[in-house]
ZASE-307960 format. One record per residue (C-alpha): x, y, z; chain. Coordinates in nm, 4 decimals. Example, Ala and Ser with C-alpha at 12.3 -4.5 7.8 and 13.67 -1.06 7.14 Angstrom:
BEGIN
<bati <1.2300; -0.4500; 0.7800>; 'A'>
<bati <1.3670; -0.1060; 0.7140>; 'A'>
END
This chain:
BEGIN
<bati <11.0819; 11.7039; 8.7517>; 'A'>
<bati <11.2668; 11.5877; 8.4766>; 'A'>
<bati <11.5990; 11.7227; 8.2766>; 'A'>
<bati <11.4746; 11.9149; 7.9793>; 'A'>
<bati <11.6022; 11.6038; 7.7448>; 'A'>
<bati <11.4326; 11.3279; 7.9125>; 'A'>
<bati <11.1181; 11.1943; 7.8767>; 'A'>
<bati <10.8598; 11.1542; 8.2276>; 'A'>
<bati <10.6895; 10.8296; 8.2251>; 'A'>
<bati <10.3402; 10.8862; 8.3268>; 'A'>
<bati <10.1271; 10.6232; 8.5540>; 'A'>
<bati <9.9335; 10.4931; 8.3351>; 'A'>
<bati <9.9672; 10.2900; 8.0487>; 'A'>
<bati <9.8271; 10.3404; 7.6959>; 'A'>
<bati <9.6963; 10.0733; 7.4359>; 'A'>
<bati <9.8128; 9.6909; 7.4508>; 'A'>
<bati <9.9477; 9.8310; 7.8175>; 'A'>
<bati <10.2388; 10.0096; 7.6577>; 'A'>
<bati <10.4255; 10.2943; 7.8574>; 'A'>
<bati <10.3385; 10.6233; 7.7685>; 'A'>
<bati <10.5776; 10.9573; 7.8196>; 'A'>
<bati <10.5842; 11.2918; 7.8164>; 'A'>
<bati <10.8096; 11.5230; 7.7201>; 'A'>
<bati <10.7896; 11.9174; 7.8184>; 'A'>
<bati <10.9919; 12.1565; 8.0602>; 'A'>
<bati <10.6841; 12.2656; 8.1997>; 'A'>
<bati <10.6424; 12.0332; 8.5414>; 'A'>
<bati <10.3280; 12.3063; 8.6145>; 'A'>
<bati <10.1347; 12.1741; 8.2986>; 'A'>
<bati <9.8167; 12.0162; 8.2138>; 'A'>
<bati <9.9557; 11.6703; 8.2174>; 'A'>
<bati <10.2288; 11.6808; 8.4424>; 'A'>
<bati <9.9612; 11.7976; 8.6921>; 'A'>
<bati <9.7423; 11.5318; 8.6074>; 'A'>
<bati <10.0235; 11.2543; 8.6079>; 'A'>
<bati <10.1279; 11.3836; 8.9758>; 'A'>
<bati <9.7512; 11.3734; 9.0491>; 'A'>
<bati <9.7479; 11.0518; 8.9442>; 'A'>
<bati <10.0324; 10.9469; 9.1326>; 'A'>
<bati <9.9546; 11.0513; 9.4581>; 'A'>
<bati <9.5757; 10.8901; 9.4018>; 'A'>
<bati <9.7844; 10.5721; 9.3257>; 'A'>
<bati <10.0162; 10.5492; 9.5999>; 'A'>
<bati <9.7169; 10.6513; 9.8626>; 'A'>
<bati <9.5081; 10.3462; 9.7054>; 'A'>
<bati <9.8169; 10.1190; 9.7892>; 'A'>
<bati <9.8682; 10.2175; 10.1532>; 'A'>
<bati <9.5046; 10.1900; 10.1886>; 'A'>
<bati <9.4800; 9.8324; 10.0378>; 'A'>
<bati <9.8483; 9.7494; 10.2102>; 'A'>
<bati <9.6512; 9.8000; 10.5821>; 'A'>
<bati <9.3457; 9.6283; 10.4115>; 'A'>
<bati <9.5800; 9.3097; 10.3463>; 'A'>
<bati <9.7607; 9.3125; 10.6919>; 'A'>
<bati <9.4251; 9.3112; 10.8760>; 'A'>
<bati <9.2625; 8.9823; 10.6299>; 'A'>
<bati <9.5851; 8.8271; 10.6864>; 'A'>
<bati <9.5900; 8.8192; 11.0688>; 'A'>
<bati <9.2313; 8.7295; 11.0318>; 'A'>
<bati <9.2157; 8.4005; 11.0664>; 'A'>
<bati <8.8800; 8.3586; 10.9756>; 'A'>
<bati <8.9070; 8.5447; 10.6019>; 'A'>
<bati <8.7802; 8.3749; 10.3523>; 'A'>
<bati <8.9474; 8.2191; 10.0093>; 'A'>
<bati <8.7578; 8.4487; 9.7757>; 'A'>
<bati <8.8942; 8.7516; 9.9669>; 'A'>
<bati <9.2158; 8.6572; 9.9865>; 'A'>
<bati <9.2204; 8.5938; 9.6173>; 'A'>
<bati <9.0973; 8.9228; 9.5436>; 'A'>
<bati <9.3123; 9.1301; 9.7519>; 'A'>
<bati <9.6066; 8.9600; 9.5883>; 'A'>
<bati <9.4608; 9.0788; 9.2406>; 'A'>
<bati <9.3970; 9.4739; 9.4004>; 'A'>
<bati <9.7635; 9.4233; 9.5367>; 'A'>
<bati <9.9116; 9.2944; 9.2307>; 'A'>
<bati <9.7295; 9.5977; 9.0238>; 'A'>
<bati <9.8577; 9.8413; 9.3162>; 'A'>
<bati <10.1927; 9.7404; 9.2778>; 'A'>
<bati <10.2598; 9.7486; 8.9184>; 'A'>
<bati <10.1236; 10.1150; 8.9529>; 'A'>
<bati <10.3895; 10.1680; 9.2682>; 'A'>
<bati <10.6785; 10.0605; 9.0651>; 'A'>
<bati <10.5653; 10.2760; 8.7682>; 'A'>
<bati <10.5727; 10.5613; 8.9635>; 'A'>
<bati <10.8507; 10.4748; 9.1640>; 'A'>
<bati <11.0521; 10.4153; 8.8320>; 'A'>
<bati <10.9454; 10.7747; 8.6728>; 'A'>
<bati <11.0554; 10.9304; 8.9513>; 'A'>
<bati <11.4014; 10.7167; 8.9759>; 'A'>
<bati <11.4730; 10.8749; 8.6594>; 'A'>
<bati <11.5061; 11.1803; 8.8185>; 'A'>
<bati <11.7132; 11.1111; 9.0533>; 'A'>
<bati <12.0853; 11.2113; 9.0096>; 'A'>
<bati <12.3331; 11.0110; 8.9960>; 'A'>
<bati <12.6053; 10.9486; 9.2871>; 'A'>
<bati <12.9247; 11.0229; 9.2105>; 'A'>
<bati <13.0375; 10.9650; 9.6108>; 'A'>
<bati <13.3217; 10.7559; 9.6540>; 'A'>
<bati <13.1386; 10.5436; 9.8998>; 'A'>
<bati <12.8904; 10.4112; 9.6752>; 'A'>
<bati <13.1758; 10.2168; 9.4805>; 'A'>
<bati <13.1174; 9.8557; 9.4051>; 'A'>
<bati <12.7458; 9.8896; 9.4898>; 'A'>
<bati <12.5345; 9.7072; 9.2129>; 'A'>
<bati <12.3792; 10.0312; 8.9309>; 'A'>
<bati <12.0306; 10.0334; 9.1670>; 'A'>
<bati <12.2060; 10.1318; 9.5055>; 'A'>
<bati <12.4067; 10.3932; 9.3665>; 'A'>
END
């Protein structure tokens, strides 16, 4: 998953909600099977409380408290998405077409 001299951030966070990493070749490991695990159970829980939001927020008669506390699940959901989606960014290669030229770092 990731080039032998690069750490993988994981999906979850460690003490004081600092990243943690890992750093091995071996993508069919212990951890790296748990972090993929992990992963996948994150991402699911975020399309499942996406549809949740879409059908309180056409309901017109959903409550305050609800609302509230979908934002928090939503908030929590996507913090976890962007973790993920930035361990896996850092595997990404790097474009070297000519096309991609003057497009900001994050498009390339």
């Amino acid at each position: 998953m990731t080039p032998s001299d690069a750490l993988r951030l994981l999906p979850w966070t460690g003490p004081d909600d600092k990243p943690c990493y890992l750093s091995t070749d071996d993508t069919a490991g212990y951890l790296s099977r748990l972090a993929d695990h992990t992963e996948e159970t994150q991402l699911g829980l975020g399309a499942e409380l996406l549809a949740h939001a879409v059908e309180a927020l056409a309901d017109a008669d959903s409550d305050e408290e609800e609302i509230r506390l979908l934002a928090i699940h939503l908030t929590e959901a996507l913090r976890a998405m962007l973790r993920v989606a930035t361990s896996r960014g850092h595997g990404l290669p790097t474009s070297t077409d000519p096309a991609d030229e003057g497009l900001p770092a994050r498009y390339s």
